[in-house]
Residue frames as a rotation matrix with the C-alpha (Angstrom) as fourth column:
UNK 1
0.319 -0.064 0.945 -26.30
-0.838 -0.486 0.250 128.77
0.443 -0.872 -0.208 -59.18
UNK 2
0.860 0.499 0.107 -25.99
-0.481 0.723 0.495 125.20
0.169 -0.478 0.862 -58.35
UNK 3
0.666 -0.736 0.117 -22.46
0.397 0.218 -0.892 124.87
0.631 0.641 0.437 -60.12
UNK 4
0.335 -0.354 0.873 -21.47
-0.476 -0.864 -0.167 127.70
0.813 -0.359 -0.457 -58.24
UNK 5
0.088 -0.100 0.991 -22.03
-0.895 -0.445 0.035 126.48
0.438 -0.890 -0.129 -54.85
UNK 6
0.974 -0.188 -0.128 -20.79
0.162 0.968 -0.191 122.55
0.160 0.165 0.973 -55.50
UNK 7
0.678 -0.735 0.005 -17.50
-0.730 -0.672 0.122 122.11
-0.086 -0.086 -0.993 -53.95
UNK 8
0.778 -0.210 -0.593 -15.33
0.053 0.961 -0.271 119.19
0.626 0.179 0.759 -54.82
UNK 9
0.709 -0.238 0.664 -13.71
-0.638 0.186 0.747 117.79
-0.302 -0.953 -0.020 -51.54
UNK 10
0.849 -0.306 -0.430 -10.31
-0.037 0.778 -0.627 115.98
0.527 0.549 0.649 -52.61
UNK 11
0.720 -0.593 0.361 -8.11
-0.084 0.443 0.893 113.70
-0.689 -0.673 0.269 -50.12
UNK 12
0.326 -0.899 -0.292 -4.91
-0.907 -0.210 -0.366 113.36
0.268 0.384 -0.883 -50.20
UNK 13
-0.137 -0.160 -0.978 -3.46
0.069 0.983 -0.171 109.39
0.988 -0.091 -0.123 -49.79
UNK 14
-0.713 -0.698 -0.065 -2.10
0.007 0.087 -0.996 110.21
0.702 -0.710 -0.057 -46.46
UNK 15
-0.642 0.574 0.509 -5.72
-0.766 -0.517 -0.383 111.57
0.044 -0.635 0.771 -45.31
UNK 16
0.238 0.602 -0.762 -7.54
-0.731 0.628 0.267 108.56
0.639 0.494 0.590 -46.57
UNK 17
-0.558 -0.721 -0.410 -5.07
0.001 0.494 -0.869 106.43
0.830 -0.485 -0.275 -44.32
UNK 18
-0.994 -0.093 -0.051 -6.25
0.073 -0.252 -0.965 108.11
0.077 -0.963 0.257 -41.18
UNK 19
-0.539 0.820 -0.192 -9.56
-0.830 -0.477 0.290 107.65
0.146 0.315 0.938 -42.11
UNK 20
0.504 0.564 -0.654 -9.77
-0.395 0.824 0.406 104.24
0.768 0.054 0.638 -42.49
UNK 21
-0.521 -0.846 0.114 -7.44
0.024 -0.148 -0.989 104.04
0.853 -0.512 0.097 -39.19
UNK 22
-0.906 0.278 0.320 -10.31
-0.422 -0.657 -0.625 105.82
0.036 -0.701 0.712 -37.32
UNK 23
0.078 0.824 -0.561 -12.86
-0.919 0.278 0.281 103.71
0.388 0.493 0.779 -38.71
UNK 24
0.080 -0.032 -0.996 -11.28
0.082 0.996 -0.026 100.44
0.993 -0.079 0.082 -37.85
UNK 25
-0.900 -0.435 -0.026 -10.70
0.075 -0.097 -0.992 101.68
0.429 -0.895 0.120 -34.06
UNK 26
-0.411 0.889 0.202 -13.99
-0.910 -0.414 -0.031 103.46
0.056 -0.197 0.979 -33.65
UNK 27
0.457 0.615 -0.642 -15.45
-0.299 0.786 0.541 99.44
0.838 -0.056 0.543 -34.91
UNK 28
-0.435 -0.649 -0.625 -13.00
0.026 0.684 -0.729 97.67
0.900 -0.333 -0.281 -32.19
UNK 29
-0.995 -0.097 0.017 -14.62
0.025 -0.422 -0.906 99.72
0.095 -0.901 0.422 -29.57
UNK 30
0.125 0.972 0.201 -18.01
-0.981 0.090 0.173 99.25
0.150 -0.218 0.964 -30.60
UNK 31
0.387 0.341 -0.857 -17.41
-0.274 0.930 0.247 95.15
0.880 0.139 0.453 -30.18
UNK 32
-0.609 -0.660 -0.439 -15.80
0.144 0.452 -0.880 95.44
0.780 -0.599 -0.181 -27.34
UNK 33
-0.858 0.436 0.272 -18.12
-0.488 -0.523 -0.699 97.31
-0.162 -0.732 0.662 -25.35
UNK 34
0.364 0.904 -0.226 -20.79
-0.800 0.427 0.421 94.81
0.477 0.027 0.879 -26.81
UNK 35
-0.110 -0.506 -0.855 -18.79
0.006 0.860 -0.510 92.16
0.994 -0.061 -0.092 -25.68
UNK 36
-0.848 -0.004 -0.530 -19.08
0.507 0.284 -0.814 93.36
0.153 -0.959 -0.239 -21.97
UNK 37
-0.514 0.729 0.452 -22.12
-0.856 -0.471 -0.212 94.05
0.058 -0.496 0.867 -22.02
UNK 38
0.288 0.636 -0.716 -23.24
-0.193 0.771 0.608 90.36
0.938 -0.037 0.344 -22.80
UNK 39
-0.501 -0.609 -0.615 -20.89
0.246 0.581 -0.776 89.26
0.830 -0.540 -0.142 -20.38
UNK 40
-0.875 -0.107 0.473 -22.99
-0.308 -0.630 -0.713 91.41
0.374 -0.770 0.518 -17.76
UNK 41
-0.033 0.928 0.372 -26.09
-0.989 -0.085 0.124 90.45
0.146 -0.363 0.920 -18.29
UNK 42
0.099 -0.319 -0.943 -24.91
-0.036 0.946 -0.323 86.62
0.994 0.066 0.082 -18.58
UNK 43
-0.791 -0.436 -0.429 -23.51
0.299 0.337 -0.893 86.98
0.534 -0.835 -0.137 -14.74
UNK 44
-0.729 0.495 0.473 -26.78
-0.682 -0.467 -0.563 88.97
-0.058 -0.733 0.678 -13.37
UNK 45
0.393 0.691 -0.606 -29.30
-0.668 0.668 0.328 86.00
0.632 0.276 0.724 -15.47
UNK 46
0.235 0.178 -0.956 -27.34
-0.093 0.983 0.160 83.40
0.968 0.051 0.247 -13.47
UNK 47
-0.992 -0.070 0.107 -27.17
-0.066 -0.434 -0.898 85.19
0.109 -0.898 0.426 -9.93
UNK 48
0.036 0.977 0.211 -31.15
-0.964 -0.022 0.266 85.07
0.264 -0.213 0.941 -10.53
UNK 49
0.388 0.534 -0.751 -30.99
-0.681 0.715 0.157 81.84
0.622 0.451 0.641 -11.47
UNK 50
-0.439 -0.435 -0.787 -28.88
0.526 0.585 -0.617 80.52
0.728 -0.685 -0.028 -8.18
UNK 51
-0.984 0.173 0.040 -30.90
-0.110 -0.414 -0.903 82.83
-0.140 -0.893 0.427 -5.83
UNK 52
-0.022 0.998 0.051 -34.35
-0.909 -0.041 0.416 81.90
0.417 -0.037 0.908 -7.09
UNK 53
-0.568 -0.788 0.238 -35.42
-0.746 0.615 0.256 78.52
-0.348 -0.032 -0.937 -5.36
UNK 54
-0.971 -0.028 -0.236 -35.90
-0.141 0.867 0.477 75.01
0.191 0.497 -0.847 -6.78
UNK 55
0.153 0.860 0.487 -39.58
-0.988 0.121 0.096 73.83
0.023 -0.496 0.868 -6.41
UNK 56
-0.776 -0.100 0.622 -39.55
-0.476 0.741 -0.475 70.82
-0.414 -0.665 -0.622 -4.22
UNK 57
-0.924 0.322 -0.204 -40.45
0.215 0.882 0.419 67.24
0.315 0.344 -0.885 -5.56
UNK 58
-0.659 0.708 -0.254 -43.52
0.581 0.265 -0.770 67.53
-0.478 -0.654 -0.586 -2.80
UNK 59
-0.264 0.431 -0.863 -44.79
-0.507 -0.823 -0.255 71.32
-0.820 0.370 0.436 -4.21
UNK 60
-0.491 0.503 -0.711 -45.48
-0.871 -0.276 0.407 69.67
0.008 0.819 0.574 -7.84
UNK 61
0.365 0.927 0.088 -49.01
-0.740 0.346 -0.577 67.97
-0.565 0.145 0.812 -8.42
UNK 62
-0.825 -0.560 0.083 -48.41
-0.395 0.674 0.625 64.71
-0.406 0.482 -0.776 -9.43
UNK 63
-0.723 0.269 -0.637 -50.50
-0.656 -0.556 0.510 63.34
-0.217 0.786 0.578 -12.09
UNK 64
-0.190 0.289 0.938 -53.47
-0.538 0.769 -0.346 61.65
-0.821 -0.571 0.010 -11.23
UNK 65
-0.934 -0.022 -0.356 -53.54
-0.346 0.300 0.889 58.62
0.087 0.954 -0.288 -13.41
UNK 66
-0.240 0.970 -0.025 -57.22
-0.929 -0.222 0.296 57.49
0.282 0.094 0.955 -14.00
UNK 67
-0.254 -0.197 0.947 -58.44
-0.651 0.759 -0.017 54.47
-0.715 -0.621 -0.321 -12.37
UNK 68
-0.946 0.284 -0.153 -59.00
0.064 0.630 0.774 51.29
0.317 0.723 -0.614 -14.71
UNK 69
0.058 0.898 -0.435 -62.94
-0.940 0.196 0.280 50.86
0.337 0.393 0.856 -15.76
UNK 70
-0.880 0.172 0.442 -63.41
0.028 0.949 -0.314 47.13
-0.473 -0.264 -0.840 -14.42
UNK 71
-0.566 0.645 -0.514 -66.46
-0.416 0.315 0.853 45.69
0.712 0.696 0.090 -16.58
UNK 72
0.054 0.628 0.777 -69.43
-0.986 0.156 -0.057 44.73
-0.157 -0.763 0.627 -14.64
UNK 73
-0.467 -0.552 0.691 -69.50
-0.673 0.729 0.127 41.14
-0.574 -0.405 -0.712 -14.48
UNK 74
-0.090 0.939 0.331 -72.83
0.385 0.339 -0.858 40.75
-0.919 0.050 -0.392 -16.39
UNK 75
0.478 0.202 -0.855 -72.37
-0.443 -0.785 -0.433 43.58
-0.758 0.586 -0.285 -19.16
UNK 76
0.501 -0.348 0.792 -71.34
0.788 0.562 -0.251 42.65
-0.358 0.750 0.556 -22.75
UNK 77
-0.202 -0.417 -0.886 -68.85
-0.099 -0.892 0.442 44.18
-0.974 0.177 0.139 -24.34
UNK 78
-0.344 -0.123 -0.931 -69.23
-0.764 -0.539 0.354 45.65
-0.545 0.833 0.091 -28.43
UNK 79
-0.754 -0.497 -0.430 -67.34
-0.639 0.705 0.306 42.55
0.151 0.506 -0.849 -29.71
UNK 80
-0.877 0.470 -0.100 -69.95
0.475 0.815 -0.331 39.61
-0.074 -0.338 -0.938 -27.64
UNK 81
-0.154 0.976 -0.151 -72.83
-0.053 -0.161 -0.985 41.49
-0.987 -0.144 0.077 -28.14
UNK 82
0.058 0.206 -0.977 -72.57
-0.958 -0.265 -0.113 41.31
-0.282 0.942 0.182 -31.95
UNK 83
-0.808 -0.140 -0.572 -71.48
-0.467 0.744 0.478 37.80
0.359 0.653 -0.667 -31.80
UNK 84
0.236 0.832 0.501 -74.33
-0.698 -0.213 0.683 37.14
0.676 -0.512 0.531 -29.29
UNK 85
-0.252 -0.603 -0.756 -72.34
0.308 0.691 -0.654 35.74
0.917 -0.398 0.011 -26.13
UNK 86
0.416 0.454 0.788 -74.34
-0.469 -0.635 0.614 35.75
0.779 -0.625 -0.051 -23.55
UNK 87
-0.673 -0.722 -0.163 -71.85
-0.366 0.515 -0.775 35.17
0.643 -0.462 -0.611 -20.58
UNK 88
-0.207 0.440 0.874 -74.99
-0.860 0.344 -0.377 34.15
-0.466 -0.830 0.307 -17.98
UNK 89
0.740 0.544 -0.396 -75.49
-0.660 0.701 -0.270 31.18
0.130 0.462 0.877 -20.34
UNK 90
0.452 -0.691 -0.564 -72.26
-0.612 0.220 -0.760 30.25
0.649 0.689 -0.324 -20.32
UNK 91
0.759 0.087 -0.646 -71.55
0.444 0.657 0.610 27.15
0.477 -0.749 0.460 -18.15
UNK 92
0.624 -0.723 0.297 -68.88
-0.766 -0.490 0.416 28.59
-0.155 -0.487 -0.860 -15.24
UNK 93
-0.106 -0.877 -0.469 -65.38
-0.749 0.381 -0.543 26.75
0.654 0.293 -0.697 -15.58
UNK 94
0.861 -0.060 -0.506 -64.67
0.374 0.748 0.548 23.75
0.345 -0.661 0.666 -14.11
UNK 95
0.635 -0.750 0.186 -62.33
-0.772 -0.607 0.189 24.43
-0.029 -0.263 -0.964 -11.44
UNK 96
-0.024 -0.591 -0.806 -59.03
-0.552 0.680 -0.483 22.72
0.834 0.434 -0.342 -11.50
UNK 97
0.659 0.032 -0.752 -58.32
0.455 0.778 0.432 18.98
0.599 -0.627 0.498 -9.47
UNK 98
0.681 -0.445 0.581 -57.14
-0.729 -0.478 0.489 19.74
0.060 -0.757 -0.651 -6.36
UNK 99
0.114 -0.432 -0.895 -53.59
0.013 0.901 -0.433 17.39
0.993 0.038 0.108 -6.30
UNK 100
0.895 -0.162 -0.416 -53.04
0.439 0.482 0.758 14.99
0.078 -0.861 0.502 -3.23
UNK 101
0.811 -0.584 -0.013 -50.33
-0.555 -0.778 0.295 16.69
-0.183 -0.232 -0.955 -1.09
UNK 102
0.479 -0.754 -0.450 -47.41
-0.331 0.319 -0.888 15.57
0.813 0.574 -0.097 -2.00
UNK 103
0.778 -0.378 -0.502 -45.46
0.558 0.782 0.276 12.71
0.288 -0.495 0.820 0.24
UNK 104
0.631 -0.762 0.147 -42.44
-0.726 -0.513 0.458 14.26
-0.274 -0.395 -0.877 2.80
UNK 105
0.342 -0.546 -0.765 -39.35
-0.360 0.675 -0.644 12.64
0.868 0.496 0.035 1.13
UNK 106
0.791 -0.522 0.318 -37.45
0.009 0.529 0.849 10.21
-0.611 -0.669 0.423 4.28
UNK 107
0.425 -0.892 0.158 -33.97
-0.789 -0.450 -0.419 11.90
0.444 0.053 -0.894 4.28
UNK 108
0.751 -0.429 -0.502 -31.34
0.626 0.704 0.335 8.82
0.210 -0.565 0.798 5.46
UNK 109
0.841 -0.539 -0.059 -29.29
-0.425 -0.722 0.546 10.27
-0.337 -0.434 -0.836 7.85
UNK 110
0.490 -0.856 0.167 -25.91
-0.817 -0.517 -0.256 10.39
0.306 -0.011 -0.952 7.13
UNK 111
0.608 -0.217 -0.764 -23.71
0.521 0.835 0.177 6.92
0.599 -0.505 0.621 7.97
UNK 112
0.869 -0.494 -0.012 -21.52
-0.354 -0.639 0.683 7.99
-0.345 -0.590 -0.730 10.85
UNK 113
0.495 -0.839 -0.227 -17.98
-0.402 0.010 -0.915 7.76
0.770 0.545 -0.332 10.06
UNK 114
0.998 0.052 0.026 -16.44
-0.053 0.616 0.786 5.11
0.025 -0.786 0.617 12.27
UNK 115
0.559 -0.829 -0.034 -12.61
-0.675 -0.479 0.561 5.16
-0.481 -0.291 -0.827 13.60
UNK 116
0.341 -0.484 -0.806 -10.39
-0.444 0.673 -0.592 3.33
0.829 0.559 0.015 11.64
UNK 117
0.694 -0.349 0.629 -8.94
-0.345 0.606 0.717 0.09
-0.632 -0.715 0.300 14.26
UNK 118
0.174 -0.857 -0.484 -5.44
-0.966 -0.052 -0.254 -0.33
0.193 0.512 -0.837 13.43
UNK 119
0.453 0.225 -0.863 -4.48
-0.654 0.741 -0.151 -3.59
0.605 0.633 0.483 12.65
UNK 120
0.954 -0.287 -0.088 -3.24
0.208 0.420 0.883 -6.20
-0.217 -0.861 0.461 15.01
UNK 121
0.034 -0.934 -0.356 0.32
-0.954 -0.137 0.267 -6.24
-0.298 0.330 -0.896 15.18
UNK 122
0.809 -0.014 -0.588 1.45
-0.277 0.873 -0.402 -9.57
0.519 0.488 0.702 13.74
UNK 123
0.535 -0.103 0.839 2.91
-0.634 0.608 0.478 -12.15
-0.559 -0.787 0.260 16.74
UNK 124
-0.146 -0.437 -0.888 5.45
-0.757 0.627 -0.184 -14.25
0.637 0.645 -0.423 15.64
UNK 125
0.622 0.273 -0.734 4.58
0.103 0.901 0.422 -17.94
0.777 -0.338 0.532 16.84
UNK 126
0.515 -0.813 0.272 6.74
-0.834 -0.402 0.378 -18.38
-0.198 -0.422 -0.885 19.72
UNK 127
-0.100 -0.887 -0.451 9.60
-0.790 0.346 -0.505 -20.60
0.604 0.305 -0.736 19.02
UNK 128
0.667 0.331 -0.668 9.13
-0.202 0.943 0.266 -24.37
0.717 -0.042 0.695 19.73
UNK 129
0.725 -0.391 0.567 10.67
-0.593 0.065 0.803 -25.35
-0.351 -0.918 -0.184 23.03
UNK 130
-0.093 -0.760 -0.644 14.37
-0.770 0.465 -0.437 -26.95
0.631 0.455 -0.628 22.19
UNK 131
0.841 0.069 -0.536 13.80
0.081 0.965 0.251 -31.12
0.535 -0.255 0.806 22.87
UNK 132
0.639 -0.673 0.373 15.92
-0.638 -0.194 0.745 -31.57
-0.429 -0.714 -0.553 25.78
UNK 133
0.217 -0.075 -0.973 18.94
-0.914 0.334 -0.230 -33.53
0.342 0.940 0.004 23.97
UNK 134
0.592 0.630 -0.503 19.48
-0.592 0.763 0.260 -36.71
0.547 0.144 0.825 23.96
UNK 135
0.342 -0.855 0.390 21.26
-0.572 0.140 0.808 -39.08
-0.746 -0.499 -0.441 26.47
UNK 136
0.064 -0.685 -0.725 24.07
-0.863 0.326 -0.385 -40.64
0.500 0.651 -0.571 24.85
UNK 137
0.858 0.049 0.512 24.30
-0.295 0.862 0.412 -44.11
-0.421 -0.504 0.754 25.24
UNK 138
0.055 -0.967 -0.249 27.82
-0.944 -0.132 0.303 -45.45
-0.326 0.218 -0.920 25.10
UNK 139
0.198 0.039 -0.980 28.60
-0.843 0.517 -0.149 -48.16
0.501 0.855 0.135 23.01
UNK 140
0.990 0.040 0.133 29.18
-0.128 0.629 0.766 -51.46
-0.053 -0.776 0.628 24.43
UNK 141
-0.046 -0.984 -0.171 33.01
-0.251 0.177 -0.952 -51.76
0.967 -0.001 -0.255 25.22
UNK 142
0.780 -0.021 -0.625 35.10
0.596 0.325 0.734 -52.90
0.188 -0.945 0.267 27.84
UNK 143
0.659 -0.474 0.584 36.99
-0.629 -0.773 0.083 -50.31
0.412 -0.422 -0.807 30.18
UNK 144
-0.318 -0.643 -0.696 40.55
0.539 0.481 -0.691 -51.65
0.779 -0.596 0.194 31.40
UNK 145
0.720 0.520 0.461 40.21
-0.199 -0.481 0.854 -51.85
0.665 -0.706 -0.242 34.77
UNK 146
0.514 -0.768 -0.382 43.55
0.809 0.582 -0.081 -52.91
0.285 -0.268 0.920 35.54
UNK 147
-0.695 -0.703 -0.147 45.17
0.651 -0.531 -0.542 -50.75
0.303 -0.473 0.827 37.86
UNK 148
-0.776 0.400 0.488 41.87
-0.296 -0.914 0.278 -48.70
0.557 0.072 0.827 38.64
UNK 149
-0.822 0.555 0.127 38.73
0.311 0.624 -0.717 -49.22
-0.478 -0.550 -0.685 40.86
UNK 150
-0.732 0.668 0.136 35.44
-0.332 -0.523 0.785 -48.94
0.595 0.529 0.605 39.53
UNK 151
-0.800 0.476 0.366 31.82
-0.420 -0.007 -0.908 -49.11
-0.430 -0.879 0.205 41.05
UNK 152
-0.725 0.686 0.051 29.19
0.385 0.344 0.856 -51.90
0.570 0.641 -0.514 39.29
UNK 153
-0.717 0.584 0.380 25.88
-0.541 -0.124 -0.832 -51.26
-0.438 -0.802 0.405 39.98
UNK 154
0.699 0.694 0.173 23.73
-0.546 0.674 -0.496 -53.76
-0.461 0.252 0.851 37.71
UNK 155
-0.805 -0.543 -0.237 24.41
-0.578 0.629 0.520 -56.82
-0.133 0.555 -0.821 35.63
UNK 156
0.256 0.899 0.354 22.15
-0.490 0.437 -0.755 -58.00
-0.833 0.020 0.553 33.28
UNK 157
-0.262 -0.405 0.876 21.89
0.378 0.792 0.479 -60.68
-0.888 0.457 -0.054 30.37
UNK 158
0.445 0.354 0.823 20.28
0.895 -0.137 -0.425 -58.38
-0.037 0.925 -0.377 27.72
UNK 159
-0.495 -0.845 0.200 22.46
0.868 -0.473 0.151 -55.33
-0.033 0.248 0.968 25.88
UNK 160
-0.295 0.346 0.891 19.62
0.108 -0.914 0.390 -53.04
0.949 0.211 0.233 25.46
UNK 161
0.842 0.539 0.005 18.29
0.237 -0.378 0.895 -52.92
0.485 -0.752 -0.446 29.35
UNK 162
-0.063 -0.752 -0.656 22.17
0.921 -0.298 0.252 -52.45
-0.385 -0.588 0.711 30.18
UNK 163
-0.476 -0.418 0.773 21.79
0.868 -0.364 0.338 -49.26
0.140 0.832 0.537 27.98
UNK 164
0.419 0.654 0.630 19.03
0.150 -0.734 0.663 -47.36
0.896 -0.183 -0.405 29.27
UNK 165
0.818 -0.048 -0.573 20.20
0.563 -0.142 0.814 -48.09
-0.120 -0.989 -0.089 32.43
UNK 166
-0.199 -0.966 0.166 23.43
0.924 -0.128 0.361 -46.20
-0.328 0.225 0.918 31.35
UNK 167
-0.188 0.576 0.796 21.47
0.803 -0.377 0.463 -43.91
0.566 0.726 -0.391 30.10
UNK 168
0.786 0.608 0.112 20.07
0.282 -0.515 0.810 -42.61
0.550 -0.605 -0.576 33.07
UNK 169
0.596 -0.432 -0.677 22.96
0.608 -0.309 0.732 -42.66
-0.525 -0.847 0.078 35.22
UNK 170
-0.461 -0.333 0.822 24.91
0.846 -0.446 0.293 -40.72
0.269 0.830 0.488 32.12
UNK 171
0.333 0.574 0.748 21.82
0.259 -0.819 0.512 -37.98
0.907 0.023 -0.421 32.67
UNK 172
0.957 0.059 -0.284 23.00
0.287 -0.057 0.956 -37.63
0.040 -0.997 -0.071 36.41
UNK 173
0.670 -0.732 -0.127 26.19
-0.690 -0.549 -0.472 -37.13
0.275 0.404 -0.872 35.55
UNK 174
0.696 -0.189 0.693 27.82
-0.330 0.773 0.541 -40.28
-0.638 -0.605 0.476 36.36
UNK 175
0.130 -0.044 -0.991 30.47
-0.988 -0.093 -0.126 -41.85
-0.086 0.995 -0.056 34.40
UNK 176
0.292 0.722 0.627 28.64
-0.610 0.645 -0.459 -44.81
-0.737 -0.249 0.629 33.25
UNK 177
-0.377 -0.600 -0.706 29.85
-0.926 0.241 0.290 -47.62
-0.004 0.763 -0.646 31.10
UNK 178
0.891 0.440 -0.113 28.89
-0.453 0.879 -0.148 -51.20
0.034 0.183 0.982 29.87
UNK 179
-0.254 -0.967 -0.026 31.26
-0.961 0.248 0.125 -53.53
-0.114 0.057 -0.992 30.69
UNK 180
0.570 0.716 -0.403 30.72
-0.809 0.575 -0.123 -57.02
0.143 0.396 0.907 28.78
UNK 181
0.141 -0.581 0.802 32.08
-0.572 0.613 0.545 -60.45
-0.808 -0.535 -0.246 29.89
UNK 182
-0.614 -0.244 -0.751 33.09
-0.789 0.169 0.590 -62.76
-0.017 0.955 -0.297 27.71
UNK 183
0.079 0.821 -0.565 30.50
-0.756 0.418 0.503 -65.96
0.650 0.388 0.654 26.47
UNK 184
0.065 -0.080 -0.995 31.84
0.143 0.987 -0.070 -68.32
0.988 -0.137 0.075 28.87
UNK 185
-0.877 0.305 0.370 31.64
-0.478 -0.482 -0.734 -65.98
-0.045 -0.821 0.569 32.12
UNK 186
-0.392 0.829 -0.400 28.54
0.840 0.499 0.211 -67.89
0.375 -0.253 -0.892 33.93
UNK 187
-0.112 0.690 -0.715 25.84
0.819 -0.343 -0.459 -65.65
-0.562 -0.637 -0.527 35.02
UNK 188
0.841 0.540 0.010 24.50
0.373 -0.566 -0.735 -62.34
-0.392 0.623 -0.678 33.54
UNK 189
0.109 -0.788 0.605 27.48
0.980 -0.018 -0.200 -60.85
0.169 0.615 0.770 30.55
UNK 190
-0.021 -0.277 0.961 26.70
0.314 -0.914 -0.257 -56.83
0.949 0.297 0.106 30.51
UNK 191
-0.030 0.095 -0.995 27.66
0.944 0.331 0.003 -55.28
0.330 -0.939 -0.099 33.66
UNK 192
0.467 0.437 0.769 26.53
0.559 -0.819 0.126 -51.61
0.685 0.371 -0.627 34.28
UNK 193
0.445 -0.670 -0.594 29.40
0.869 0.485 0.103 -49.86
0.219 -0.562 0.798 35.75
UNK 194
0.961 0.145 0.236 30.88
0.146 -0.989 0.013 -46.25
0.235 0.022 -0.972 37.12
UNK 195
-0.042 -0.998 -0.044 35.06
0.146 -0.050 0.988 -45.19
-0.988 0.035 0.148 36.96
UNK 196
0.073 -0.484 -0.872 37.53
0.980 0.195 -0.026 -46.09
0.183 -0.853 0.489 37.28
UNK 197
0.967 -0.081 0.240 39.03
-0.226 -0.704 0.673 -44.25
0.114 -0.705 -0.700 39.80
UNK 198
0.051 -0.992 -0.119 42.97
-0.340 0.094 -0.936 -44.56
0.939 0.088 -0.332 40.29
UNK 199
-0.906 -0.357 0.225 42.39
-0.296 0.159 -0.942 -44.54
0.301 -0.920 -0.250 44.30
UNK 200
-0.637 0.659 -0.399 40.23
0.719 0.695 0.001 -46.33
0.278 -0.286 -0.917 46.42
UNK 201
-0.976 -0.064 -0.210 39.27
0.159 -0.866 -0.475 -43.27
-0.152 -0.496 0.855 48.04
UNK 202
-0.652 0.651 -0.389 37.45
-0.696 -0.717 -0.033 -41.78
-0.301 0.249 0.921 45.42
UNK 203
-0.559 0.261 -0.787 35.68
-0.309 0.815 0.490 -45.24
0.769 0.517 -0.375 44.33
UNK 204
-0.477 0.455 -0.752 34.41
0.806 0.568 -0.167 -45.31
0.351 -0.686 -0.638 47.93
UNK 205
-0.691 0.438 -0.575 33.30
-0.411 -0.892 -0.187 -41.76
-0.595 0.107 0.797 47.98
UNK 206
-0.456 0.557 -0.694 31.10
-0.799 0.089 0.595 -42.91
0.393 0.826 0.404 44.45
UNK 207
-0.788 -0.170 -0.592 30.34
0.096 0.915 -0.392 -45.83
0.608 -0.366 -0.705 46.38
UNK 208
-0.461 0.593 -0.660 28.03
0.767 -0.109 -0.633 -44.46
-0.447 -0.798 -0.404 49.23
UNK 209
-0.685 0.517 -0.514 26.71
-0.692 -0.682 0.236 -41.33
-0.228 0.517 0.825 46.75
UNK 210
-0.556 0.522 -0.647 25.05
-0.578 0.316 0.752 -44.25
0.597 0.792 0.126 44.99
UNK 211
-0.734 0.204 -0.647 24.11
0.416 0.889 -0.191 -45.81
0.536 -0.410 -0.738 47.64
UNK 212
-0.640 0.388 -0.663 21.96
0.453 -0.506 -0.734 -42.98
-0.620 -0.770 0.148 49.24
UNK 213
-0.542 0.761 -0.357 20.31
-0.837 -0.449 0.313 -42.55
0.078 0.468 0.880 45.72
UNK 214
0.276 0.799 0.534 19.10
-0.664 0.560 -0.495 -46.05
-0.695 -0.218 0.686 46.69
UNK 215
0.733 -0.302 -0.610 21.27
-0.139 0.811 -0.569 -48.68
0.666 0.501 0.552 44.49
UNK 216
0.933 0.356 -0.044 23.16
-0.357 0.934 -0.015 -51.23
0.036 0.029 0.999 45.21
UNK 217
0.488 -0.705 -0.515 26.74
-0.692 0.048 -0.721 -51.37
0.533 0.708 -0.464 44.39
UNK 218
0.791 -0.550 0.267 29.44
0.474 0.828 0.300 -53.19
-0.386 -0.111 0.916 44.30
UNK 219
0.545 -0.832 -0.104 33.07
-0.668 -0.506 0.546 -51.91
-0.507 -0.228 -0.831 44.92
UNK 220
0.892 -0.334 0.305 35.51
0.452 0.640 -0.621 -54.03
0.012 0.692 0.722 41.68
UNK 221
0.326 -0.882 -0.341 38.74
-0.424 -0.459 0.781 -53.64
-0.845 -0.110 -0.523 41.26
């Protein structure tokens, strides 16, 4: 009976195709539709998770930390009681030397900073006063007097006191001359003398000039 009612089911290529066709579609749609479902519950978990809020710094219990144990001052601990250190025996420290305060250093102020003092200028000496120059004393000669007048005013016997005197009247502007006599002329040789002049005139003009500085003359021809 069993033979009987056994039917053998046989695809054809083409049906096989459309089989596995229907299979691979049928999977595509099951991964998609998982696919958006994570995706849903992904966006509703973090909508909680931006609408729930934060607990505040203040809201959590901070942890009390335990206070340190401080040792009585008297009490041994484990270690000193086994070695037998008894700390009331023990002499207290010397405390430490108190040091001498210490000396304020003495700051020197500062030197002040003084203006520089340009230097003198440098004065040339002044210039030695020019020596007024000298009078010229004319040599001893004798002036022709031939044709001319002239005007004596001294007449001495030595050559050097006719000279100064020449001298001076030279500085005055006179023109002064030595006129010398010869060795046998009696009385004084160097005669101290002013000319010539061509005309009497001007020989008597020189004449009274000298005679109002207070010499003497004498009008020669």
């Amino acid at each position: 009976m069993s033979d009987q009612n056994f039917h053998e089911i046989q695809l054809s290529g083409k049906q096989l195709i459309f089989l596995f066709m229907c299979a691979v579609v049928v999977t595509v749609v099951v991964f998609l539709f998982g696919v958006s479902v994570g995706r849903g519950v992904r966006g509703v978990s973090a909508e909680k998770a931006q609408a729930a809020p934060a607990p505040s710094v203040a809201e959590v219990p901070a942890a009390e930390t335990p206070a340190p144990t401080q040792a009585a001052p008297n009490e041994l601990s484990y270690a000193e009681a086994l070695e037998g250190n008894d700390p009331s025996k023990v002499a207290p420290p010397t405390p430490p030397a108190e040091e001498p305060p210490a000396e304020p250093v003495k700051t020197e102020p500062p030197p002040r900073k003084t203006a520089a003092v340009p230097p003198a200028p440098k004065t040339k000496p002044p210039a030695p006063a020019a020596a007024p120059p000298a009078t010229a004393v004319t040599a001893t000669k004798s002036a022709p007097t031939a044709g001319g007048w002239v005007v004596q005013v001294f007449a001495f016997n030595a050559n050097d006191v006719a000279q100064r005197e020449v001298g001076k009247l030279q500085g005055k502007g006179y023109p002064a001359f030595i006129f010398t006599e010869s060795a046998s002329t009696p009385g004084p040789r160097y005669k101290v003398r002013v000319g010539p002049y061509p005309g009497r005139a001007d020989a008597d003009r020189m004449l009274q000039t000298l005679t109002k500085e207070g010499y003497k003359p004498l009008l020669k021809r």
